[in-house]
C-alpha positions as CSV (number, residue, x, y, z in Angstrom):
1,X,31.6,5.0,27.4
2,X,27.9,5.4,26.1
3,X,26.9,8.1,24.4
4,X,23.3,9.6,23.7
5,X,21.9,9.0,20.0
6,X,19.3,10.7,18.8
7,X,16.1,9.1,18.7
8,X,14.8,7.7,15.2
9,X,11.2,8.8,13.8
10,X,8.4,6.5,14.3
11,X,8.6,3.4,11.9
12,X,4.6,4.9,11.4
13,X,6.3,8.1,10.2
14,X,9.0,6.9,8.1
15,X,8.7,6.6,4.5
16,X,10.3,3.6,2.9
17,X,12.7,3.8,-0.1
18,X,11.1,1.9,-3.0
19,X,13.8,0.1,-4.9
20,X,14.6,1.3,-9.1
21,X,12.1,-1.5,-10.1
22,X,9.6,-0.7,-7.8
23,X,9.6,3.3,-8.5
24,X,9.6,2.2,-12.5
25,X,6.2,0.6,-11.7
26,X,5.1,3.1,-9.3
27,X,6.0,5.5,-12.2
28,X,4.1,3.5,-14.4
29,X,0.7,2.9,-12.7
30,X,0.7,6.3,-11.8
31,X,0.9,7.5,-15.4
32,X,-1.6,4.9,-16.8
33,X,-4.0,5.7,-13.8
34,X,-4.3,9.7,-15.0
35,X,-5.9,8.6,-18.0
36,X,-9.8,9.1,-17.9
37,X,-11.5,5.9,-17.0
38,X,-8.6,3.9,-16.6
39,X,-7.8,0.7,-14.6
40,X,-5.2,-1.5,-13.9
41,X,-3.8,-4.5,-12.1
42,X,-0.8,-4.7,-10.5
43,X,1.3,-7.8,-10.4
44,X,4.7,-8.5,-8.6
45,X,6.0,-11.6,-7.2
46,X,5.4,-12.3,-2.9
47,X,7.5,-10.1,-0.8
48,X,8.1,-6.8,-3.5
49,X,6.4,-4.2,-1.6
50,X,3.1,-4.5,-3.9
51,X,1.3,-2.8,-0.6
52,X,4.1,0.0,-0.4
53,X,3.8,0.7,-4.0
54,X,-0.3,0.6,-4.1
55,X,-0.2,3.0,-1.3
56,X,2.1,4.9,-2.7
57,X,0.4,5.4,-6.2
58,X,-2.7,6.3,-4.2
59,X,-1.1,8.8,-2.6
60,X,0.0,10.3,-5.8
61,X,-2.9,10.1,-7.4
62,X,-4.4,11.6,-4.6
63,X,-7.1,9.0,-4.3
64,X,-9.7,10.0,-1.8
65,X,-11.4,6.2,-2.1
66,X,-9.1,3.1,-3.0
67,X,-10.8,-0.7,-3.4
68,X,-8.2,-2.8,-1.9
69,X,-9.3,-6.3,-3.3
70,X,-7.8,-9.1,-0.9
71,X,-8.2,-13.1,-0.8
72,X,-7.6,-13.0,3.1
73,X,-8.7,-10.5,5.7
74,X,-4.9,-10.4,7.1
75,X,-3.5,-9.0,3.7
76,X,-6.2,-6.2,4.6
77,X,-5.1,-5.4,7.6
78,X,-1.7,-4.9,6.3
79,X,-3.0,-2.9,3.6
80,X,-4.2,-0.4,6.3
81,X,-0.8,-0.6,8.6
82,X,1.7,-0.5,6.0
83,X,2.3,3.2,6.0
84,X,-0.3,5.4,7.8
85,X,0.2,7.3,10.2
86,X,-3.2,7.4,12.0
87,X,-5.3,4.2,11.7
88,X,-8.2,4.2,9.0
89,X,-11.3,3.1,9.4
90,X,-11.6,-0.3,8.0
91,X,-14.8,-2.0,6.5
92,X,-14.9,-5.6,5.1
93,X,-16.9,-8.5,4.6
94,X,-16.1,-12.0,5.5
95,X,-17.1,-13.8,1.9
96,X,-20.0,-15.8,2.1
97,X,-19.6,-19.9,2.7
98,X,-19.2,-22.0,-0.5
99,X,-22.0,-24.2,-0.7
100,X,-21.3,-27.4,-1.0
């Protein structure tokens, strides 16, 4: 026999669980960020939510403007899909040639 199951949220509305490292680095660019006239760089190996946490931290911060600095357009694309509900408006710039 098949029963009903309740329908999950969205994926778009979900919020993933960050892992114990990943909040202790959310934690700690959030913290460092507050300061005035602060920056910071945030490195992590391929494949440990780097996106989920830099969205998150903007988030917290309330950022109302966030550089997202990319070597390849598709990494900017999943920079704006990874965790928004609506899409938002994207701008970029295809870097210019190398001249050779």
């Amino acid at each position: 026999m098949v029963r009903p199951t309740q329908a999950s949220a969205p994926h778009s509305l979900c919020k993933p669980q960050l892992r114990p490292d990943q909040m202790r680095g959310l934690d700690a660019v959030v913290r460092h960020l507050r300061r005035p006239r602060s920056r910071a760089l945030y490195v992590s190996a391929t494949g440990t939510a780097k996106t989920l946490v830099s969205i998150r931290a903007a988030d917290a911060l309330e950022a109302r403007l966030v550089l997202v600095v990319v070597p390849i357009l598709d990494l900017t694309a999943q920079t704006v899909c990874a965790g928004r509900p609506e899409p938002m408006p994207l701008r970029h710039r295809r870097p210019a040639e190398p001249a050779y």
